[in-house]
C-alpha positions as CSV (number, residue, x, y, z in Angstrom):
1,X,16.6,46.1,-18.5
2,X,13.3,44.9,-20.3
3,X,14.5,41.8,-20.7
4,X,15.6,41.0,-17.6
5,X,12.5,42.3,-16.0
6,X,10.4,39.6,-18.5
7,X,13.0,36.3,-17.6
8,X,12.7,37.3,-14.3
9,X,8.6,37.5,-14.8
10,X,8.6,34.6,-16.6
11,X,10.5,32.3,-13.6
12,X,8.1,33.9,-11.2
13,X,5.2,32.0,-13.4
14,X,6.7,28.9,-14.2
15,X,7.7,28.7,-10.1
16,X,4.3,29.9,-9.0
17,X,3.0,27.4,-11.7
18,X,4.8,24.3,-9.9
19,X,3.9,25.2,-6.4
20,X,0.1,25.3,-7.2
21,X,0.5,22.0,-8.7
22,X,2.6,20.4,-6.0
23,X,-0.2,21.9,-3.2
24,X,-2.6,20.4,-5.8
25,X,-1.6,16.8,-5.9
26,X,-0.7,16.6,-1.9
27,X,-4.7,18.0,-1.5
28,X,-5.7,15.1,-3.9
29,X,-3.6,12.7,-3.1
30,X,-4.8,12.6,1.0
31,X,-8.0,10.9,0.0
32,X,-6.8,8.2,-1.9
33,X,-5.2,6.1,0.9
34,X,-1.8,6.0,-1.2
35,X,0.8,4.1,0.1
36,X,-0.4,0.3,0.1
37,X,1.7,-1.4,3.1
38,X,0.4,-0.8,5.9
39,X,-1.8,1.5,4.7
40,X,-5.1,2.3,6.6
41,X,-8.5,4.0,6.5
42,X,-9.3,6.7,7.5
43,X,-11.5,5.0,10.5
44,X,-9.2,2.5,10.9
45,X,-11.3,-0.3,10.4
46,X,-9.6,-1.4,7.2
47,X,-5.8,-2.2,6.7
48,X,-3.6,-3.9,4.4
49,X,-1.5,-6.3,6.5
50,X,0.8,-7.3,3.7
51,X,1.2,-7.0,0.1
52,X,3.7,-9.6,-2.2
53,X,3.8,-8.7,-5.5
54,X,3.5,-11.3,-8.2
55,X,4.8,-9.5,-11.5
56,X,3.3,-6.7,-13.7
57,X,0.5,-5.3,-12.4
58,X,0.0,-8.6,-10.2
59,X,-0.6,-8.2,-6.6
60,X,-1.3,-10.6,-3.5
61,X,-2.8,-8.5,-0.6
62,X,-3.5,-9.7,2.9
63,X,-6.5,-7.2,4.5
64,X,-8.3,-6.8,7.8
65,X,-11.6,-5.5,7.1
66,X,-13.5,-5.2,10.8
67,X,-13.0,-8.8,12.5
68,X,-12.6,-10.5,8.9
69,X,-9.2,-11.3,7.1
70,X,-9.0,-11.5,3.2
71,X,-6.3,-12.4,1.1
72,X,-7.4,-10.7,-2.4
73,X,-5.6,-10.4,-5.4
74,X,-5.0,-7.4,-7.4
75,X,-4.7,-6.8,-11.2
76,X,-5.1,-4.0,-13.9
77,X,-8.5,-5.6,-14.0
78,X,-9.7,-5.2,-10.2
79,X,-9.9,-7.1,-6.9
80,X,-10.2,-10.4,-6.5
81,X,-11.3,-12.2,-3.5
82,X,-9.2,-15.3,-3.1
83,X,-10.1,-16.4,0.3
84,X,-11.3,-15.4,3.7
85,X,-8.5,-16.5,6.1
86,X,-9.7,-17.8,9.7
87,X,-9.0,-15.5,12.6
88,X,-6.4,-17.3,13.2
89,X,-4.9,-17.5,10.1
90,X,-5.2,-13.5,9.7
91,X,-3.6,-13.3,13.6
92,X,-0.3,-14.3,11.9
93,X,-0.3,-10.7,9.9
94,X,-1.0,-9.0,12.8
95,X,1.8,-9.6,14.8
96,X,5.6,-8.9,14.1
97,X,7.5,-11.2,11.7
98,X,8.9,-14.2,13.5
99,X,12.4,-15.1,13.5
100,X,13.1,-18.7,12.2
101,X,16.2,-20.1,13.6
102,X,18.9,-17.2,13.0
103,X,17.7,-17.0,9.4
104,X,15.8,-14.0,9.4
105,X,12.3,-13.0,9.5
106,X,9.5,-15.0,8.3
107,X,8.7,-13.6,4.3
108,X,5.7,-13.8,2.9
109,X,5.7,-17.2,0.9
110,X,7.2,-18.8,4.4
111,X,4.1,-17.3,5.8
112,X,1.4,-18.8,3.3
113,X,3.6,-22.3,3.1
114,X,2.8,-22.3,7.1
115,X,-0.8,-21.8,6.5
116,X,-1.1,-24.3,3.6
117,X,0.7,-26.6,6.7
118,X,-2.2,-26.1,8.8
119,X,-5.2,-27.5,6.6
């Protein structure tokens, strides 16, 4: 009977164990604004309009930040600001993809070869 009454102990550790750290990392997690695409803040003011990424580690990010659009890139090393797209230019997140003759919706490099287009 003792050793049942320890296994048993023992699984009501380990289980009580797991939940505190699964409550732990849903508390810690809340702050961080995980979950990239689409993301937002918590006022709402900043969100990410679009992410493509470039490889390992390698990431291009379209943001709205107030009334300004950036496209920055990301790295292991940090942020980058690339450029600061026109209001115009950062309009063409905001709104839903586009569908371009029966072929789908507009992607992300179809997106920046438009822009490139326009200077």
């Amino acid at each position: 009977m003792e050793p049942i009454l320890s296994a048993v102990s023992l699984l009501a550790v380990v289980l009580l164990v797991l939940a505190g750290a699964w409550l732990f990392t849903r508390w810690a997690g809340r702050g961080l604004g995980l979950g990239l695409a689409g993301g937002s803040s918590r006022s709402g003011r900043i969100r990410v309009l679009d992410r493509a990424d470039l490889g390992r580690e390698r990431t291009l990010l379209v943001v709205r930040a107030g009334e300004r659009y950036l496209l920055l890139g990301s790295t292991s090393a940090g942020l980058s600001l690339l450029a600061e797209l026109s209001r115009e230019e950062g309009e063409l997140w905001e709104k839903p993809l586009e569908k371009q003759e029966g072929k789908g919706p507009l992607e992300f490099t179809a997106l920046m070869q438009r822009l490139r287009e326009k200077k």
